[in-house]
N, C-alpha and C positions, 0 to 999 in steps of 0.2 A: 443532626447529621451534618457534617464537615462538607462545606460546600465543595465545588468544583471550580478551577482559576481558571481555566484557559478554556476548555471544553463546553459548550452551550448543551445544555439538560431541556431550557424553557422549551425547545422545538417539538419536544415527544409525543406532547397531546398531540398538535395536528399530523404528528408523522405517521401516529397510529392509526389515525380515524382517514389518512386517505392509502393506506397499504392496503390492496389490494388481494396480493396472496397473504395464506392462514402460513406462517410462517412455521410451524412446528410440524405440520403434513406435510410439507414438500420435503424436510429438513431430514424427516426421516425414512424417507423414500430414498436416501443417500445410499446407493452399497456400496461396503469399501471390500480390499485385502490388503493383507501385507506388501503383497505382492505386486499390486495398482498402485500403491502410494509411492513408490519412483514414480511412475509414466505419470501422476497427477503431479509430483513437482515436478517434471521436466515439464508439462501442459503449462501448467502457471508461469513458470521461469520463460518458458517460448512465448506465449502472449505478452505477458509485459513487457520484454523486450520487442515485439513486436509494435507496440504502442511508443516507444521509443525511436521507429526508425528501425529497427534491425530486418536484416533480410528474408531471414529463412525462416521455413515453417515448420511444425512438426516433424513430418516425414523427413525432411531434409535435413534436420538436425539428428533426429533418431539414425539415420541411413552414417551420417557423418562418423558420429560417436560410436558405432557398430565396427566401421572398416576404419576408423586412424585417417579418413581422407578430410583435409582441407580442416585439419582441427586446433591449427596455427594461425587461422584469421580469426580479425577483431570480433564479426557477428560471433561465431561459433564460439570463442573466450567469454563473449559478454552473457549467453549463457549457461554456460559452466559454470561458472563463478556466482552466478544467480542461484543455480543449482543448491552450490555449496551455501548460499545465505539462509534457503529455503530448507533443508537440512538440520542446519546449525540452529534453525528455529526451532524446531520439529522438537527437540531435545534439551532446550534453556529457555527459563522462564523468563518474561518480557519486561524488562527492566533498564536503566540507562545505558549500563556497561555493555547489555548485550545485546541492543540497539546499534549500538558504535562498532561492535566486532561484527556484527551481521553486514553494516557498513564498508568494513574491511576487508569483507568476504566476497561482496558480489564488486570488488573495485579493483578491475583490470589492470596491475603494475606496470602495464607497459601502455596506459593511457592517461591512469590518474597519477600527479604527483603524489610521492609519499607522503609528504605532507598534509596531506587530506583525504588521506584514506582511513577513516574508522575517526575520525577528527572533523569537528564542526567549523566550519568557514570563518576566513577572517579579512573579509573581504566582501563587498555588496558584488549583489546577482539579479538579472534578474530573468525573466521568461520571455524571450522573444520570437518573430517569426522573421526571418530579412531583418531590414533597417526597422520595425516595428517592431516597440517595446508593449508586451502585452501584461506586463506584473511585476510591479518592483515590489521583491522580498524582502524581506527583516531585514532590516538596517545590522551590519557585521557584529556593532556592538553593543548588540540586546538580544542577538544569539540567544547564547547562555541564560539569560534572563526567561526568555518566553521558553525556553526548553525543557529548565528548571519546572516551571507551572505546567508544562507537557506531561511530563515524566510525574509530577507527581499526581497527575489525576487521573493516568492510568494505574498508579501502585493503588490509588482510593477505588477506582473502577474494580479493579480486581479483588479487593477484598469485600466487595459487595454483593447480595445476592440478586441476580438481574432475571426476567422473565428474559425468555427469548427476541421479544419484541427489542428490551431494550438492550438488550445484546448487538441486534444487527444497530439498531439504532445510532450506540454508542460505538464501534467498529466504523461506520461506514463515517462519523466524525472527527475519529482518532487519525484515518487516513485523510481527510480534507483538511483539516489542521494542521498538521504535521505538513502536506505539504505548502498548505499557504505559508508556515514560518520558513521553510525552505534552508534546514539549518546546513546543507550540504554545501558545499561545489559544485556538485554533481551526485547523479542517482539519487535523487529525490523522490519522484515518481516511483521509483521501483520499491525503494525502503517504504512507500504511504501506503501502498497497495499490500505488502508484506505484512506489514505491522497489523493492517486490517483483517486479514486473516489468520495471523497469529495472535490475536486477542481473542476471536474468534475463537482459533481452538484451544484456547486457556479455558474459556468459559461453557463451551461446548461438546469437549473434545476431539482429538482425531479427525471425529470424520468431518470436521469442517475445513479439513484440507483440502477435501474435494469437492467445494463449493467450486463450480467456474466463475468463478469473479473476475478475475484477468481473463478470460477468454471475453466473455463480454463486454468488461470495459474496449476491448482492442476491438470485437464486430460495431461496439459503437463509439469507435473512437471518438468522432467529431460531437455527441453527444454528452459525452465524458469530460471532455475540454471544455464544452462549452458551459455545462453547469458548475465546473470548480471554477471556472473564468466571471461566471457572473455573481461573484462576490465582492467582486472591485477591481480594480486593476494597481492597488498600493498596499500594503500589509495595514498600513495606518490607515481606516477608516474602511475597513472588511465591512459589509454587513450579510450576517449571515439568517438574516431574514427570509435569504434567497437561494437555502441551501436544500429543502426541502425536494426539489429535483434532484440532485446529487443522492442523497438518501434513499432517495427509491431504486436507486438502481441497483443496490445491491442484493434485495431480495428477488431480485429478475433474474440472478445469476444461478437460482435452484431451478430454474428450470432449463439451464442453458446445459445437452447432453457435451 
């Protein structure tokens, strides 16, 4: 079997033996409609950008987009355009090109340069709080490089047949990898959390759209931060020994109404 470049596998034995929920009973206790799954992506597009900083809640966004009020400011743009990435997924399979356009999609023209919209950085970034650098990202030019071994062990991921275990498993990796290499300028976070659930529902279907994953990431923000944080604080010399917290959070999200 064709190994895996960038994505750690070794973590699954213990990720399994300390998971708590039965992952397939919660999983299908999910009910969906047609008709739910706008107000589930508008749910996810509003929490993530809420874990960003952004101001408004549900109601306040829903109330906004109903009456045409106040739907020319940046909050209210930032998720629209999230909207449309969460869409765009909904309906193209999970692959580099439409990675980059989902990029495109949730990237506000009137805040991102063109230039780096749906386009991978060329330029070092890194994650701070104030004067305090808390993560210096992939060096500009090995981008492409560590991207490349991204992208292709999710194309291996996908053509594999996974229990559900190692579904959430690998999901809840794809998002913590992705954003440690931090191939953006920006909207990083929001494409790691995207792609986790859009793997998700490649392998699951549908109804793992309405996993709350972003809604609990955003109730536990500071718990969220703080487990993709204690993997290092340099791309070089990660150890993801200590990802194991990170991991579990996301089966916490079936049970989040």
């Amino acid at each position: 079997m064709e190994r895996l470049k960038i994505i750690p596998s070794k973590y699954f034995s213990q990720y399994n033996k300390s998971q708590p929920i039965t992952l397939i009973k919660h999983f299908n206790k999910i009910k969906t409609s047609s008709f739910d799954y706008g107000y589930a992506v508008t749910e996810s597009a509003v929490a993530s950008s809420q874990i960003e900083g952004n101001i408004l809640d549900i109601d306040t966004y829903v109330k906004f987009n109903t009456t045409g009020m106040n739907t020319n400011t940046k909050p209210f743009r930032e998720i629209k355009y999230l909207e449309a990435a969460y869409k765009f997924a909904k309906t193209h399979v999970l692959n580099a090109k439409n990675i980059l356009h989902a990029h495109f999609l949730l990237s506000d023209p009137d805040v991102f340069e063109e230039k780096y919209r749906g386009k991978y950085r060329d330029l070092n970034v890194f994650v701070g709080q104030g004067k305090m650098v808390l993560y210096v990202a992939t060096a500009h030019d090995i981008v492409f490089l560590e991207m490349d071994k991204f992208i292709s062990d999710i194309l291996l991921l996908r053509k594999r047949q996974l229990t559900i275990q190692q579904t959430f498993y690998f999901a809840s990796l794809i998002h913590l990898v992705f954003v440690k290499i931090h191939p953006f300028a920006d909207g990083n976070g929001r494409v790691g959390r995207l792609l986790e659930k859009w793997f998700l529902a490649e392998k699951l279907g549908d109804k793992a759209w309405f996993i709350n994953s972003e809604k609990l990431y955003s109730k536990r923000r500071k718990s969220y931060c703080l487990n993709i944080s204690d993997l290092g604080k340099n791309y070089i010399g990660l150890d993801y020994d200590y990802c194991i917290p990170f991991l579990k959070m996301l089966p916490m999200a079936l049970r989040v109404k």
